[in-house]
ROKOL-267274 format. One line per field, with one value per residue: residue in one letter; x, y negated, z negated of N, C-alpha, C, CB in turn. Coordinates in steps of 0.2 Angstrom, whole numbers, plus 5000, padded with zeros to 4 digits. Glycine has a CB too. Layout:
N
r = c(A ...) $
nu = c(X ...) $
nv = c(Y ...) $
nw = c(Z ...) $
cau = c(X ...) $
cav = c(Y ...) $
caw = c(Z ...) $
cu = c(X ...) $
cv = c(Y ...) $
cw = c(Z ...) $
cbu = c(X ...) $
cbv = c(Y ...) $
cbw = c(Z ...) $
This chain:
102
r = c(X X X X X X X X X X X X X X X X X X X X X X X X X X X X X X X X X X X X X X X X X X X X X X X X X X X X X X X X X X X X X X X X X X X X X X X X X X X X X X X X X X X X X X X X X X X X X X X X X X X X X X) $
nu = c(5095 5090 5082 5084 5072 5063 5062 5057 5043 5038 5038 5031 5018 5014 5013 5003 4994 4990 4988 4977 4969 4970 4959 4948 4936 4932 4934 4926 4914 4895 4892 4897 4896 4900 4911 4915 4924 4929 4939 4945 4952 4960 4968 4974 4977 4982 4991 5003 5005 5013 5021 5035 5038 5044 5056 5059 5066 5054 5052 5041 5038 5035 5027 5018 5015 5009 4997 4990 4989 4983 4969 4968 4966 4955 4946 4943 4939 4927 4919 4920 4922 4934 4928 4915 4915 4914 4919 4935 4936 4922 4922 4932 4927 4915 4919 4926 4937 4956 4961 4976 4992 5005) $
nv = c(4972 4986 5002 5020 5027 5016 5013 5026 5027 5017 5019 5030 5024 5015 5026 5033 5024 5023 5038 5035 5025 5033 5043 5035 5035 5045 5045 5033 5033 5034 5049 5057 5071 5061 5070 5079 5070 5066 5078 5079 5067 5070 5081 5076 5061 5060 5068 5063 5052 5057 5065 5075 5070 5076 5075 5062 5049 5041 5023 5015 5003 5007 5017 5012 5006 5016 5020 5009 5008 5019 5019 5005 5013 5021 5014 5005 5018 5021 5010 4998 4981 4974 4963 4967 4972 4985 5001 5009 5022 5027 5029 5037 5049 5052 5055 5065 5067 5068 5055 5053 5050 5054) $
nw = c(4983 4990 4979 4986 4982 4980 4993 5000 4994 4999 5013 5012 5007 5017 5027 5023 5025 5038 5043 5035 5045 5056 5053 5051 5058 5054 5041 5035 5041 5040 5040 5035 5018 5004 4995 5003 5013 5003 5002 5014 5013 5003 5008 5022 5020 5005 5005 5015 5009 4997 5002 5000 4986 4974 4975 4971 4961 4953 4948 4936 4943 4957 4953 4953 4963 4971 4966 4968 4983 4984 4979 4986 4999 4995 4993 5004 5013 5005 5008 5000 4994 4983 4978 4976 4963 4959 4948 4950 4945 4945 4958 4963 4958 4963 4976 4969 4967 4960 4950 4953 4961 4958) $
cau = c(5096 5083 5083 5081 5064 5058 5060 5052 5039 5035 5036 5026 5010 5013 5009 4994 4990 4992 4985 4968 4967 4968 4955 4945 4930 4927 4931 4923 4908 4893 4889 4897 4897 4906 4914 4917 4927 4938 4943 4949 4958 4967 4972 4977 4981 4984 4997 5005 5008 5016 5026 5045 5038 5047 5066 5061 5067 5050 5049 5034 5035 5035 5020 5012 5014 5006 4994 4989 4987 4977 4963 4965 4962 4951 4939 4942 4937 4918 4915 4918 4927 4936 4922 4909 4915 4915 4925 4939 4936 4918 4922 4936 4921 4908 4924 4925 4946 4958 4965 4981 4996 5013) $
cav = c(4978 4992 5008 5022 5028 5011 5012 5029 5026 5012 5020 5034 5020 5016 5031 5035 5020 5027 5042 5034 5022 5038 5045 5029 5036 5052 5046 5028 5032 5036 5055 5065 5067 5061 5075 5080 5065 5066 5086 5077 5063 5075 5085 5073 5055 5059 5073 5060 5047 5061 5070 5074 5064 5079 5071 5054 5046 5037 5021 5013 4999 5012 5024 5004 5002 5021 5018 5000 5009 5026 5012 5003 5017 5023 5006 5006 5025 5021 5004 4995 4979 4972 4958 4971 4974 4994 5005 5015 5029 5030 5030 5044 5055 5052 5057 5073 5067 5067 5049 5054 5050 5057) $
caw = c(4986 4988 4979 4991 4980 4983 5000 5003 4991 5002 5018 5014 5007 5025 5031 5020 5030 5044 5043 5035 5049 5062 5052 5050 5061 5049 5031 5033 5042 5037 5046 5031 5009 4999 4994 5012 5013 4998 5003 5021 5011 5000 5014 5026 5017 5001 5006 5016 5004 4993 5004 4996 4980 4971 4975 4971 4956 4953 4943 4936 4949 4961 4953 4953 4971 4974 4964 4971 4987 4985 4976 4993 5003 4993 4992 5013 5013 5002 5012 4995 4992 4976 4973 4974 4957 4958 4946 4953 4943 4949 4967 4963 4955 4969 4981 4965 4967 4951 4950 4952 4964 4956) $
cu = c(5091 5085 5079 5076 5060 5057 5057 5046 5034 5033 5031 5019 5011 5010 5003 4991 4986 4987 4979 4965 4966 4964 4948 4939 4927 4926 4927 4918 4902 4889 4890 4899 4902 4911 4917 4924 4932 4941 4949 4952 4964 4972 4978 4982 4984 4991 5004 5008 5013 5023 5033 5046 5042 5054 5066 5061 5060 5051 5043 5031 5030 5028 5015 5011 5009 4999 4989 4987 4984 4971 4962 4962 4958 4943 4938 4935 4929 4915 4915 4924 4928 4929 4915 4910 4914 4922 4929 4938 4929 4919 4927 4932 4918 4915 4926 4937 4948 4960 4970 4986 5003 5011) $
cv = c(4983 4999 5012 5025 5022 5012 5019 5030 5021 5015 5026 5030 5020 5020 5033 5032 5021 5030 5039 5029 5027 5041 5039 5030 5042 5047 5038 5028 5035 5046 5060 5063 5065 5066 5079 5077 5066 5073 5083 5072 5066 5077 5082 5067 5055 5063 5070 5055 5049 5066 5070 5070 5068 5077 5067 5051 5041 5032 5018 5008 5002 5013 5016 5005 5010 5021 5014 5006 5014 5019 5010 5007 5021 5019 5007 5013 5022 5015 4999 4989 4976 4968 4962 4975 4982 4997 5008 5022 5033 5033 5035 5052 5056 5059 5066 5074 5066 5061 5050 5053 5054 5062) $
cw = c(4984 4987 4986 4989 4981 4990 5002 5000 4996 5011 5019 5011 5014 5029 5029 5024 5035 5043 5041 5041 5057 5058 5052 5051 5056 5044 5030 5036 5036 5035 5036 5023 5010 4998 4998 5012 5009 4997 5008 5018 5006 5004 5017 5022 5010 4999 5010 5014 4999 4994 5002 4991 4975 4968 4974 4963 4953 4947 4941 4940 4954 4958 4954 4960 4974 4972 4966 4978 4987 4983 4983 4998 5000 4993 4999 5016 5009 5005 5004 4995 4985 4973 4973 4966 4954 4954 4951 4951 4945 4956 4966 4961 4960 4973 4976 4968 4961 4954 4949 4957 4965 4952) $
cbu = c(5103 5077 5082 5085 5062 5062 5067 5054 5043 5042 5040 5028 5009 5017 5013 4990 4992 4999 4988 4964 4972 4974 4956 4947 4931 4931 4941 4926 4908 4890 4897 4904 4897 4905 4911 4912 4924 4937 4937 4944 4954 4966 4968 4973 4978 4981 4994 5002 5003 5010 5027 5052 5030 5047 5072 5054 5073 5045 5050 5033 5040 5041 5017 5016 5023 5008 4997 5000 4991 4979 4968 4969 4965 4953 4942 4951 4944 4918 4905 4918 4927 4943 4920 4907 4910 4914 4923 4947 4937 4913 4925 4941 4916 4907 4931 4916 4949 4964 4964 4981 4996 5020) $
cbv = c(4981 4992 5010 5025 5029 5004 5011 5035 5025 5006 5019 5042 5012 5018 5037 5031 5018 5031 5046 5030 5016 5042 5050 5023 5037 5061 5046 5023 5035 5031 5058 5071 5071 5059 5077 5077 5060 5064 5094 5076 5057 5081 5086 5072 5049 5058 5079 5059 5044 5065 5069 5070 5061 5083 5071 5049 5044 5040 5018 5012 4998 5017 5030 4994 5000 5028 5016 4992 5009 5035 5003 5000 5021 5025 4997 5009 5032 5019 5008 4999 4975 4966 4949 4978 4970 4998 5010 5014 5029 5026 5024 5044 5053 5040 5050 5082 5062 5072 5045 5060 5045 5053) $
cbw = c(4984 4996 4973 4994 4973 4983 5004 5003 4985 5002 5022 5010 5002 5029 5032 5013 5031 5045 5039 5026 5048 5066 5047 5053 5068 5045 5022 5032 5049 5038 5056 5034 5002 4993 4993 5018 5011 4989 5008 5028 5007 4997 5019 5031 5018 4999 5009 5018 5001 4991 5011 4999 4977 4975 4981 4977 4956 4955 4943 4929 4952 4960 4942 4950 4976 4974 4960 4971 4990 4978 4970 4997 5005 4989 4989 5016 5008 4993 5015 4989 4995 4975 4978 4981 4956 4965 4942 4953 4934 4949 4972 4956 4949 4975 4982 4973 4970 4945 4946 4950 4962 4953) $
């Protein structure tokens, strides 16, 4: 049985998803900074993924799984994959984002 923070916790990574996959053409091209980039991923997808995180009893599963997904969208978002071996905390900096979820 699924708590009900699991489950919204789950469907708002979804929607990050979402959301960076209908921006796919700004934040993963090459046209605009970095920095640029990670104002318009706050805005949009990472406010997205966060929405009513306020009321959610979060566990550490849970912060694992938002966690686990800002990383992916973020690696998507720089053009980087895992076996390119790049920090996350650099690519948060480049992007001038706090590593933060909850």
């Amino acid at each position: 049985m699924c708590d009900s923070s699991e489950i919204a916790v789950s469907r708002r990574c979804r929607l990050g998803w979402i959301k960076l996959i209908d921006l796919v053409s700004i934040l993963a091209g090459r046209r605009l900074m970095m920095r640029i980039k990670g104002k318009i991923y706050k805005a949009c997808v990472r406010t997205a993924m966060v929405y009513g995180s306020e009321t959610w009893n979060v566990k550490t599963a849970e912060e694992g799984t938002l966690r686990k997904t800002e990383r992916a969208t973020i690696r998507k978002m720089c053009g980087v994959k895992i076996s390119d071996r790049k920090n996350t905390s650099e690519l948060v900096e480049r992007l001038g984002l706090e590593e933060t979820v909850v």
